[in-house]
DRENFIMI-109858 format. One record per atom (N, C-alpha, C): residue in one letter; x, y, z negated. Coordinates in steps of 0.02 Angstrom, whole numbers, plus 50000, padded with zeros to 5 digits. Example, Ala and Ser with C-alpha at 12.3 -4.5 7.8 and 13.67 -1.06 7.14 Angstrom:
BEGIN
A506604971649610;A506154977549610;A506604983549610;S506424988849646;S506844994749643;S506455000249606;
//
This chain:
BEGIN
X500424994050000;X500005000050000;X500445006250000;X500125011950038;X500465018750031;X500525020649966;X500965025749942;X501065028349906;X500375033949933;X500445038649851;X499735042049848;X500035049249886;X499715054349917;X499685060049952;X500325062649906;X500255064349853;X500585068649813;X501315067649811;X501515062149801;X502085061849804;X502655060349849;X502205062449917;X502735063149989;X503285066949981;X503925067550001;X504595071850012;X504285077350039;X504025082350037;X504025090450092;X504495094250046;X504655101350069;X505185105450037;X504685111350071;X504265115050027;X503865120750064;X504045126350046;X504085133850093;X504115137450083;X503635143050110;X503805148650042;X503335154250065;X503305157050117;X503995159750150;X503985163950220;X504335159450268;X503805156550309;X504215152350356;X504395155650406;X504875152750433;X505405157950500;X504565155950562;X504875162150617;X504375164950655;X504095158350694;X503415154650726;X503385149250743;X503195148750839;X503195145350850;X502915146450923;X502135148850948;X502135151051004;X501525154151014;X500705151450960;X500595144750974;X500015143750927;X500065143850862;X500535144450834;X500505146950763;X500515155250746;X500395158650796;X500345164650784;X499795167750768;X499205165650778;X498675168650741;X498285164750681;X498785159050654;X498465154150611;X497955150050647;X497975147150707;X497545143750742;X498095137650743;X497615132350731;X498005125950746;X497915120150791;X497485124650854;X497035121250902;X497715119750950;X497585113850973;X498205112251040;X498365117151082;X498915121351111;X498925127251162;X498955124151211;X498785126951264;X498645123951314;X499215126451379;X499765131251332;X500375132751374;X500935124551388;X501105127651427;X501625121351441;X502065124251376;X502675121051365;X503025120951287;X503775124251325;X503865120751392;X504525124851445;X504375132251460;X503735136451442;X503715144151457;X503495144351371;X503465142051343;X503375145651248;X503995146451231;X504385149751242;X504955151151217;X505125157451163;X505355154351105;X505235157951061;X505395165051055;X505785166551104;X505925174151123;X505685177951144;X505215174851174;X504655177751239;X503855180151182;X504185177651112;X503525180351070;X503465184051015;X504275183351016;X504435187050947;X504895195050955;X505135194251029;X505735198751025;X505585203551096;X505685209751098;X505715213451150;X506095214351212;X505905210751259;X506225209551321;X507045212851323;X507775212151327;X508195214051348;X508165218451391;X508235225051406;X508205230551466;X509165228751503;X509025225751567;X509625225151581;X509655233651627;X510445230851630;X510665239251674;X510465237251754;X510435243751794;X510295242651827;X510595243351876;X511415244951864;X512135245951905;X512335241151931;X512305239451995;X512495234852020;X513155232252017;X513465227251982;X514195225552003;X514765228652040;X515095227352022;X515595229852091;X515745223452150;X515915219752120;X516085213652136;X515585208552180;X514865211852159;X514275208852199;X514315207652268;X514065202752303;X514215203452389;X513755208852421;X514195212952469;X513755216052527;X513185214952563;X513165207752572;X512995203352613;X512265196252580;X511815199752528;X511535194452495;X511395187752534;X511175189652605;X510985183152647;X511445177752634;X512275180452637;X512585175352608;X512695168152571;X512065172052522;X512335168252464;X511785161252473;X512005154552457;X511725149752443;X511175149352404;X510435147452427;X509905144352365;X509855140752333;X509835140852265;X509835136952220;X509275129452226;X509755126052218;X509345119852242;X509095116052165;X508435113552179;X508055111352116;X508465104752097;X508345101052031;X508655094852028;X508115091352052;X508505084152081;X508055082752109;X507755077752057;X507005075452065;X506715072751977;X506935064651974;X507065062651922;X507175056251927;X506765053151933;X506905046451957;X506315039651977;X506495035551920;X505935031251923;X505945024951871;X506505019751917;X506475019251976;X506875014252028;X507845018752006;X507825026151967;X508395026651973;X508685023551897;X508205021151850;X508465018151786;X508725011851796;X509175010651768;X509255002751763;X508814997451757;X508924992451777;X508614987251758;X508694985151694;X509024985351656;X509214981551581;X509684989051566;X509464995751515;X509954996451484;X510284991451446;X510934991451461;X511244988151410;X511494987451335;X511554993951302;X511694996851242;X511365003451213;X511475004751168;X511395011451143;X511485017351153;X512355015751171;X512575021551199;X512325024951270;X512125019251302;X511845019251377;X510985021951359;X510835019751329;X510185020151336;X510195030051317;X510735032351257;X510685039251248;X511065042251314;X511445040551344;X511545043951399;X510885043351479;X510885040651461;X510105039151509;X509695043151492;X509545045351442;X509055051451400;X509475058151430;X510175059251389;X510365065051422;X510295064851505;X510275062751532;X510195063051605;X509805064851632;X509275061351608;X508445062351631;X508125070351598;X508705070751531;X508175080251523;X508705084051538;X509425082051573;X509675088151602;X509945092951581;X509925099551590;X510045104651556;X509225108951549;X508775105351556;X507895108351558;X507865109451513;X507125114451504;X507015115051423;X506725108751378;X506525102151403;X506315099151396;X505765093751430;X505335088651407;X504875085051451;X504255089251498;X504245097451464;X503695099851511;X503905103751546;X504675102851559;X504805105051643;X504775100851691;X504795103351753;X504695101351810;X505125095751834;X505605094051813;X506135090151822;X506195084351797;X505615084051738;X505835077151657;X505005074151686;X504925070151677;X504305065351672;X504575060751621;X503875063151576;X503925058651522;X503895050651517;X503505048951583;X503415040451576;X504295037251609;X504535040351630;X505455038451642;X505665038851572;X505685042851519;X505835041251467;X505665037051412;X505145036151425;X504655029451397;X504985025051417;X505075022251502;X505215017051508;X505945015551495;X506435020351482;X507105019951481;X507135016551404;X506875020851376;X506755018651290;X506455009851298;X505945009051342;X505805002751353;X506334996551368;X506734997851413;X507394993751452;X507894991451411;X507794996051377;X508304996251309;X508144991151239;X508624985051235;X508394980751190;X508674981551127;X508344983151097;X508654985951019;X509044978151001;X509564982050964;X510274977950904;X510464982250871;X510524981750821;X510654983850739;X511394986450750;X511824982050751;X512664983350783;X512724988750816;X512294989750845;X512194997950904;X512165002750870;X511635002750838;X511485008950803;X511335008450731;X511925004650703;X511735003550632;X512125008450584;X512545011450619;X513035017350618;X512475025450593;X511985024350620;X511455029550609;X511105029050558;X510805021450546;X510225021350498;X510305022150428;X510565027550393;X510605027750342;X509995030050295;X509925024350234;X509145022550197;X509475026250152;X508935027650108;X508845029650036;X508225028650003;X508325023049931;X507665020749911;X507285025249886;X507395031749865;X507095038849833;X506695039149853;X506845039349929;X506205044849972;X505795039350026;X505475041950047;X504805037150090;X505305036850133;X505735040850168;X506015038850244;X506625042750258;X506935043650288;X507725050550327;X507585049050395;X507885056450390;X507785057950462;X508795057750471;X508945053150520;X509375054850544;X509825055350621;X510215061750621;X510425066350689;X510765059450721;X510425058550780;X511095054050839;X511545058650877;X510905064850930;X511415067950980;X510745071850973;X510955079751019;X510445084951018;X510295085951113;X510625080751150;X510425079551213;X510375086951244;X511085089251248;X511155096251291;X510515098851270;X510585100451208;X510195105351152;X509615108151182;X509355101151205;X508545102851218;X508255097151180;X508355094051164;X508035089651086;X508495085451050;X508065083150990;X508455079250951;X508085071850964;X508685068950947;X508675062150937;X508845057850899;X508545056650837;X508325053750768;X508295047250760;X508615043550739;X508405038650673;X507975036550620;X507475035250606;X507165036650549;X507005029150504;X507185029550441;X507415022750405;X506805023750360;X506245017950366;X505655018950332;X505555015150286;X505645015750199;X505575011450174;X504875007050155;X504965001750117;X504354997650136;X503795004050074;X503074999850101;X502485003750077;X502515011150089;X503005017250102;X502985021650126;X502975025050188;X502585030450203;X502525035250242;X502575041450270;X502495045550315;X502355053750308;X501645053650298;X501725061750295;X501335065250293;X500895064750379;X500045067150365;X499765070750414;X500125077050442;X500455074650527;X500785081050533;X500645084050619;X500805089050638;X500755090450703;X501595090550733;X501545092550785;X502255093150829;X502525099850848;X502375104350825;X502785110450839;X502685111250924;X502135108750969;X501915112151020;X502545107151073;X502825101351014;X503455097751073;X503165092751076;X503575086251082;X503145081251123;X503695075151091;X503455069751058;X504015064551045;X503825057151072;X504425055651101;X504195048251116;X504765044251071;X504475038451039;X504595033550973;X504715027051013;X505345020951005;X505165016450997;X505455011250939;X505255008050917;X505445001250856;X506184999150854;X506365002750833;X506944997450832;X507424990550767;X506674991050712;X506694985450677;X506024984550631;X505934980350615;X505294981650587;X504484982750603;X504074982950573;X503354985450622;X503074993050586;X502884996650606;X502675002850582;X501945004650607;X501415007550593;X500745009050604;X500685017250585;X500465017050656;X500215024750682;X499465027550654;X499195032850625;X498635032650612;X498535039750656;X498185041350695;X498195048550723;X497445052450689;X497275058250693;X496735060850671;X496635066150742;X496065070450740;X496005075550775;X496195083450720;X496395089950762;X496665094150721;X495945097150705;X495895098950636;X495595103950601;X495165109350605;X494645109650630;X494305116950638;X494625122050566;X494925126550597;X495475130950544;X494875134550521;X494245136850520;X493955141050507;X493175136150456;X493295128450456;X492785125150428;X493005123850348;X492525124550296;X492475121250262;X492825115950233;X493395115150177;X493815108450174;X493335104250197;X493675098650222;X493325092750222;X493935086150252;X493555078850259;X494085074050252;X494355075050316;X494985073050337;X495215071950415;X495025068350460;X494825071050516;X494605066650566;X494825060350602;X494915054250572;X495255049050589;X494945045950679;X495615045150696;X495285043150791;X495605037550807;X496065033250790;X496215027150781;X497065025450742;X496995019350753;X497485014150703;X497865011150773;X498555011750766;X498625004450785;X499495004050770;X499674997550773;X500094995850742;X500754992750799;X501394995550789;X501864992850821;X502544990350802;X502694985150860;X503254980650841;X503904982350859;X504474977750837;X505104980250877;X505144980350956;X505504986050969;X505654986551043;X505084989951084;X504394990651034;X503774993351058;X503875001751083;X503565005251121;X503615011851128;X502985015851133;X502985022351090;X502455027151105;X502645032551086;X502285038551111;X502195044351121;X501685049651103;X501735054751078;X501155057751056;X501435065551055;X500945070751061;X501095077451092;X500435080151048;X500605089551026;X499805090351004;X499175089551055;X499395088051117;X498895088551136;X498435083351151;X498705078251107;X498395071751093;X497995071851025;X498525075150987;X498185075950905;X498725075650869;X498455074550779;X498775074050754;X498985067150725;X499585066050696;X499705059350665;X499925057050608;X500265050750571;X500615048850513;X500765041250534;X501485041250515;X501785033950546;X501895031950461;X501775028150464;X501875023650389;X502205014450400;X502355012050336;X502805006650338;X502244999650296;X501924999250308;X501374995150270;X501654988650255;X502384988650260;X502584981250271;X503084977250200;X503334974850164;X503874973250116;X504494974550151;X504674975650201;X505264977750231;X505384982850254;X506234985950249;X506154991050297;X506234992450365;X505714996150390;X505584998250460;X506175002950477;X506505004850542;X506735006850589;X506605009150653;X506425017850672;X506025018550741;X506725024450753;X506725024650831;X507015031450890;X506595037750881;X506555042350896;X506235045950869;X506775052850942;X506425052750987;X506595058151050;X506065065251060;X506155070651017;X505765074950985;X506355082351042;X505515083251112;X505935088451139;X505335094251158;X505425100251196;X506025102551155;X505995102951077;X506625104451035;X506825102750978;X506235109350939;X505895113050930;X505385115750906;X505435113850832;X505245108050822;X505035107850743;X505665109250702;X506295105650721;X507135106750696;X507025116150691;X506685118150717;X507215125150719;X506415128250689;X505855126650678;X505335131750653;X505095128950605;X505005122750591;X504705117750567;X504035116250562;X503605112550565;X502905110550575;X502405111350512;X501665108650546;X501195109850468;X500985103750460;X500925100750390;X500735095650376;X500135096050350;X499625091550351;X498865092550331;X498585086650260;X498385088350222;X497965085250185;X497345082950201;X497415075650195;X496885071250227;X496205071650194;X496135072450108;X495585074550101;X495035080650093;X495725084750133;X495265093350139;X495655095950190;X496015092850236;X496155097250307;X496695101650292;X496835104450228;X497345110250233;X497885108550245;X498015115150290;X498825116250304;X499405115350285;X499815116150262;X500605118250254;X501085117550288;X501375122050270;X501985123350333;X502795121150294;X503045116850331;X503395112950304;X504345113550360;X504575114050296;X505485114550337;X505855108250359;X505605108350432;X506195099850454;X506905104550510;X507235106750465;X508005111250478;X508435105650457;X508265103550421;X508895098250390;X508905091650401;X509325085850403;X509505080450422;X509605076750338;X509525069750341;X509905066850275;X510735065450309;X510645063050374;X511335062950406;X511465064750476;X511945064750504;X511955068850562;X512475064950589;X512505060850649;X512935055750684;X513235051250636;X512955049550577;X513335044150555;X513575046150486;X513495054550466;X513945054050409;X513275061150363;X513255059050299;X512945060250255;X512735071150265;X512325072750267;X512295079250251;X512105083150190;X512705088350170;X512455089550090;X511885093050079;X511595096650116;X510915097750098;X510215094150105;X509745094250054;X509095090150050;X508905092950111;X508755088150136;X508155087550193;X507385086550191;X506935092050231;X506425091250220;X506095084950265;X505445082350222;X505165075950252;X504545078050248;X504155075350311;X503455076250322;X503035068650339;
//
């Protein structure tokens, strides 16, 4: 059985740093912007006035110059047949998001990353270098690679009977798969911000195995991955763009809907080796 609401890991604070577009008017309804034009600059900060002096050095001649050619998008026919390892399977990730802002540019399709995560046959030996547990807390989050710093890519060591919190995604998009253990997804729908507490809207259950993969975005809903099992669980955790790392997300109380806004800035470890500050958990 879960542990009770109350005593989840969060680290909350009063003034949270500035958040992406749908958290700006306290609305917690899915936005319906792509997450590659919400850029947090574009909401908080006053456009740069560039000069308007042309170079010296500029060509005479603009016709000259070469057009920038798009990347071209990857295919599922360009993944391997069998990643072979870990390391492969994270370079296969960096590949596929590029230097983009993430899965909702034009360039990343999310079901290539699904299936890459799919190809990929989890072993412990691989990535056992990452999974660092601690019986304290329900779970850690820990740093693999930040994939040309358009997301992170996590570890997360779930001990048995524990869970997170009801949480949303910071307007990013994560795709999960097993890599020991079984873990169960519970998703809800988000909150009418303006109703009455009341219980969370539960929209289904379901439960997955090693090597299994899924995905979830706000604009699916909201969720809570829990460990219902005597053992501990092990999931991937490909969270782009990185949004929640740098603003952090709101977690909800299941039997009255409310909010909080919660700090995931910190790591328990970061490639393998311990970080001294507490990390927040949702």
């Amino acid at each position: 059985m879960l542990t009770a609401p109350g005593i989840y890991a969060t680290s909350l604070h009063s003034s949270p740093a500035p958040l992406p577009d749908k958290y700006a008017n306290g609305s917690m309804r899915p936005s319906t912007q792509s997450s590659s034009s919400a850029s947090p600059a574009s909401t908080s900060q006053t456009p740069i006035q560039t000069s308007p002096t042309t170079p010296s050095t500029a060509p005479e001649n603009t016709s000259q110059l070469l057009p920038l050619t798009p990347r071209p998008l990857p295919k599922v026919s360009d993944i391997p047949a069998q990643i072979p390892d870990f390391d492969a399977l994270v370079a296969e990730l960096r590949r596929q998001l590029g230097f983009t802002s993430g899965i909702d540019s034009a360039d990343v399709d999310v079901e290539n990353l699904k299936e890459a995560m799919r190809r990929y046959i989890s072993s412990r030996k691989e990535w056992g270098k990452f999974a660092l547990e601690d019986p304290s807390r329900n779970y850690t989050r820990n740093g693999v690679d930040t994939l040309n710093e358009k997301a992170n890519l996590l570890v997360l060591v779930w001990n048995p009977g524990k869970g997170s919190l009801i949480h949303d995604h910071s307007n990013a998009h994560c795709v999960m798969k097993i890599l020991e253990g079984e873990l169960v997804e519970t998703q809800y729908k988000f909150p009418d911000p303006n109703a009455p507490p009341r219980p969370m809207d539960k929209q289904k259950v379901t439960e997955y195995g090693k090597d299994e993969v899924t995905y979830i975005s706000d604009e699916i809903g909201l969720h809570r991955m829990s460990n219902e099992t005597d053992k501990i669980a092990i999931s991937l955790h490909l969270y782009t763009p990185p949004w929640a790392a740098k603003y952090g997300c709101y977690s909800f109380n299941e039997k009255t809907s409310k909010q909080i806004w919660t700090d995931l800035s910190n790591l328990y470890s970061d490639k393998g080796v311990l970080c001294g500050k507490m990390s927040s958990h949702v």
